[in-house]
N, C-alpha and C positions, 0 to 999 in steps of 0.2 A: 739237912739238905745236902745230896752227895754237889762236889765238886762240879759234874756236868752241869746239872741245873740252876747252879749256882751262875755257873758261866752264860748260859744263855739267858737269864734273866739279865745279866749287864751287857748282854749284846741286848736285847728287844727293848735296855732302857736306856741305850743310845741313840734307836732309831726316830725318835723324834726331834733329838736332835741332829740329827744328819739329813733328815727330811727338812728342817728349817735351816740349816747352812744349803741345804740343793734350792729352794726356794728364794732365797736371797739372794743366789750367785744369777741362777736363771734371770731374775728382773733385771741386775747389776748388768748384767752382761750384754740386754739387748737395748735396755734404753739408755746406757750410757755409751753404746758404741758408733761411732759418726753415723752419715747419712740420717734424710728427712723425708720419712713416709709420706708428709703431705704432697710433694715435690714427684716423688714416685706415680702416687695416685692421679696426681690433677697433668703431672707432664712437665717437660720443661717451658712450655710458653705462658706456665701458668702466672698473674700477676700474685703481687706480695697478700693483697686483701684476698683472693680468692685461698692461698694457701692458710689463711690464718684462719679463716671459717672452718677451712677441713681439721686446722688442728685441733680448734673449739671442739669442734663435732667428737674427735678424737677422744679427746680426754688429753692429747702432748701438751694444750698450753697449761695445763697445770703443774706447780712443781711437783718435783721427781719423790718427795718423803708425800706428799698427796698421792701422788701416783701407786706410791707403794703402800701407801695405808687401802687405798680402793683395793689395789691387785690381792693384797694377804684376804681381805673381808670378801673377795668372789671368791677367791678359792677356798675360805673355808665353807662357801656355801655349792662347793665341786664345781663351780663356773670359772672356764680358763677363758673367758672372753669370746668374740664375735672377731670374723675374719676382715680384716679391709674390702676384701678385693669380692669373695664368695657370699659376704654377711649370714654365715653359716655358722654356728657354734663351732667350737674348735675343739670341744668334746668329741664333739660328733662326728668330726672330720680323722682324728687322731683314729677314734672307734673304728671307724670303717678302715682303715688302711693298715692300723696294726697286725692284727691277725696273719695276713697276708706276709708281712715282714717276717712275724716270727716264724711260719712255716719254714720261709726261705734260709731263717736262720738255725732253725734245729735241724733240718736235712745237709747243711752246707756244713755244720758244726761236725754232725753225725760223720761223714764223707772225711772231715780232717783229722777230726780222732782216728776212726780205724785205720784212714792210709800211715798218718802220723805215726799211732803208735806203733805199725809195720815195719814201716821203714828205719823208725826211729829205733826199736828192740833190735832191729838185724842187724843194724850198722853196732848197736852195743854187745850184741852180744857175739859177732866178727869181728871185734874190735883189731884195726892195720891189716885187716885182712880184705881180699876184692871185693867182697861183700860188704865193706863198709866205706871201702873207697866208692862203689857204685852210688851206692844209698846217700851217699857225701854229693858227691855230682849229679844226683838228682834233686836234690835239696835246693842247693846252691842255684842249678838252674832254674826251679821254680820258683825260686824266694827273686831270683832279678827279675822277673814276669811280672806286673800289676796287675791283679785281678781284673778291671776293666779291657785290657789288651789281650789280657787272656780270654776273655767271654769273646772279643773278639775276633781270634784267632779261632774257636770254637764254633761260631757263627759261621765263619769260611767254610772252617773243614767240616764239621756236622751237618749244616743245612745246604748250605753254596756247592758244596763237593760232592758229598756221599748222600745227602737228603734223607741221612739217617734221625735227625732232629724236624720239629715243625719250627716251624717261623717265629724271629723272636717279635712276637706281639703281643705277648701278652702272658697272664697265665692259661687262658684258652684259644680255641680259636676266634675268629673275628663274627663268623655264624652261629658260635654255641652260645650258651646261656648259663649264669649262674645256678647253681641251687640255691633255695632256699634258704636264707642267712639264718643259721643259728649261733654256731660261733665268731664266725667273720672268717677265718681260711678258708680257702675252696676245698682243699682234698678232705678235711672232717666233715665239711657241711653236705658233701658231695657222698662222705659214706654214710653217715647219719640218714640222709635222703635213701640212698642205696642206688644211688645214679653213677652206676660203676662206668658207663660211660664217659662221662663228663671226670671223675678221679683219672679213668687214666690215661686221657688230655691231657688232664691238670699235672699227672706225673711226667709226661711224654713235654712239655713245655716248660718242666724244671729242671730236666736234664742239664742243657748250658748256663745255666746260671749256678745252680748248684755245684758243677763242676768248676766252673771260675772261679767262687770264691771258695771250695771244697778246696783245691787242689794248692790255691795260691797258699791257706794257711796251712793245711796237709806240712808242708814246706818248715814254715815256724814250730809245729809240732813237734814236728821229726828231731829237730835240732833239740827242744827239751828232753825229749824223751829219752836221745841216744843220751844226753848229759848226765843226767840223774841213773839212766838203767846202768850206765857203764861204772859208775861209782855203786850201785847196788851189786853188779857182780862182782867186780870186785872186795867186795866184806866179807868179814870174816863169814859170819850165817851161812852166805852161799857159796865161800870156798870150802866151806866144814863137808855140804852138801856133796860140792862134787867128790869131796875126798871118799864120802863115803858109799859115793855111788849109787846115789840115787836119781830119778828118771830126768830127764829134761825139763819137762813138764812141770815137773815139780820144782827144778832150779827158776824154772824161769817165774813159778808162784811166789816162793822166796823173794825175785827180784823186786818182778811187780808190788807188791804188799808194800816193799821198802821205799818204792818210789811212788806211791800212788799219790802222797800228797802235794808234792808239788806238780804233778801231772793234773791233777783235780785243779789246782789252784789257776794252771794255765789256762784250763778249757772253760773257766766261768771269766778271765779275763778276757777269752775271746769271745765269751758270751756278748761281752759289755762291750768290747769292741765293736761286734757287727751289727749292733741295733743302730749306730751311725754310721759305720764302715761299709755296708752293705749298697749306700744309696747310689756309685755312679753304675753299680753294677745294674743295680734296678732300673735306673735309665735306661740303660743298654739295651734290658729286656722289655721297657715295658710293662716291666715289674708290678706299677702301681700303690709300691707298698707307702709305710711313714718317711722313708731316707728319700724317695724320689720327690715326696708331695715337700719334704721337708728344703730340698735345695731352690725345688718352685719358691716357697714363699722366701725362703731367704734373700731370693734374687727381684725378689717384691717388695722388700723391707716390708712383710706382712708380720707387724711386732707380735700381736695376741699370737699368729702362727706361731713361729719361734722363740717365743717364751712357752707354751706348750710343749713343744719338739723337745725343748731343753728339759724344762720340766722330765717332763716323762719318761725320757732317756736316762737322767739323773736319778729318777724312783727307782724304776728297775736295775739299772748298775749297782745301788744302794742295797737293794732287797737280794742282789745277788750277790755280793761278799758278806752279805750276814747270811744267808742260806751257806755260802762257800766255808765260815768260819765256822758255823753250826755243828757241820757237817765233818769237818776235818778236825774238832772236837769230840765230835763223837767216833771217829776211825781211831786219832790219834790223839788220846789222852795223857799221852808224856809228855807232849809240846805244850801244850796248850793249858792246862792245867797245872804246871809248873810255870808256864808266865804268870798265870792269874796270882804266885802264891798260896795256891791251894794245901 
């Protein structure tokens, strides 16, 4: 068995255990954190007997290794519980709202990578030059900006000002109508259908949000990117290159190749980042997605909610540095397979 296969079979047989550490942190983390769902639910004028029925009802007056012997036996029967407040499965609720999220977050991703790696190549590869003091001060100033202030600031100037944007309400407008749910994002279910109308709404009301949190991590990009490319032009490989005078193009293929794995590495951490990081932004817009539904119920002490939220959040983060490690095993198999002791 060559060394690669080797390697990812002991990454796919770590994954259940890291699935069972995310599992345990999820339950640890919401039913031991203060506050009293029952209390939420029934109000504060509620009396002590009327709170104690709701926790019955709950399942809270049982202790916490009960609690968690019930919670692992739903979920290995893929049941994340029933909502306080909706009494809606919480499958079913995360279902309908993911989709939505991740669009927001593969276009807003897509937006910080190419600005990122733009600005972030110019400034290295002008290195003390205007063009990298420029690209420096544009950094700087986007990285002090919060994403949120930024959507806001975009709201002003896009819709309030120039009415170049539609209204942030949503991902459509308030008269249109979904397509037909196949995958749960609008712009796929929208071209699947072939209701190019309704996509390019859905594109035309992604605009400010994509660009507030495109622009705000664009920002953090930038700042990797010049890091690693300026130490790649400077090596030997690609000062050989230039001696020997060959095209730009090709110095700057050299660079890229040498920098691409920590480049890789940033953009799946921002991956992981924005499936919770995305949520005041979604507020903002009316987004609809899991970060917005997910602050709702927090602020509901909606536990099955937010043990799901966590959950989920958790799977995917997980499934994404063993996809990331997979992956930069297979570009770069001098690293990685000389950890292993191959």
């Amino acid at each position: 068995m060559s060394g690669f296969w080797r390697y990812l079979g002991r990454r796919m047989a770590l994954l259940p255990i890291g699935l069972f550490v995310v599992v345990t942190l999820s339950f640890a983390l919401v039913n031991l954190a203060p506050g009293d769902p029952a209390r939420a639910i029934a109000g504060g004028l509620a009396d002590e007997e009327t709170l104690q029925e709701i926790r019955v009802d709950l399942g809270l007056a049982e202790p916490i290794p009960q609690r968690y012997a019930s919670y692992l036996g739903d979920l290995a029967r893929g049941d994340l519980g029933t909502s306080y407040f909706t009494n809606l499965p919480i499958t079913q609720e995360i279902w309908e709202r993911l989709p939505d999220s991740l669009e927001l977050i593969v276009m807003s991703l897509t937006v910080a990578v190419v600005l990122g790696l733009a600005v972030g190549g110019i400034g290295a590869y002008y290195r003390g030059r205007a063009a990298d003091r420029i690209s420096r001060l544009a950094t700087s100033a986007l990285q002090s900006i919060p994403d949120f202030f930024l959507g806001l600031l975009l709201i002003y100037l896009l819709f309030f000002l120039l009415g170049w944007a539609p209204a942030p309400v949503g991902r459509i407008g308030l008269m249109e109508s979904r397509p037909p749910r196949v995958s749960g994002g609008l712009l796929i279910d929208a071209a699947i259908a072939g209701d190019w109308e309704i996509f390019a709404s859905g594109l035309r009301h992604s605009i400010m949000p994509v660009l507030a949190l495109g622009l705000f991590y664009s920002a953090y990009f930038a700042k990797t990117t010049r890091a690693v490319l300026a130490q790649a032009f400077a090596s030997r490989q690609v000062e050989f290159a230039r001696a020997c005078g060959l095209p730009t193009r090709t110095i700057w293929a050299y660079a890229l190749r040498q920098a691409r794995t920590p480049i890789l590495t940033y953009g799946a951490i921002l991956f992981a980042v924005l499936i919770g990081g995305a949520a005041i932004v979604e507020i903002v817009f009316a987004w609809g997605g899991i970060g917005e539904w997910a602050v709702d119920r927090i602020l509901s002490l909606d536990i099955p909610a937010i043990q799901g939220f966590v959950l989920v959040a958790g799977i995917i983060t997980l499934i994404t540095y063993v996809a990331l490690d997979v992956l930069v095993a297979r570009l770069d198999p001098r690293i990685t397979y000389g950890a292993e002791g191959s």
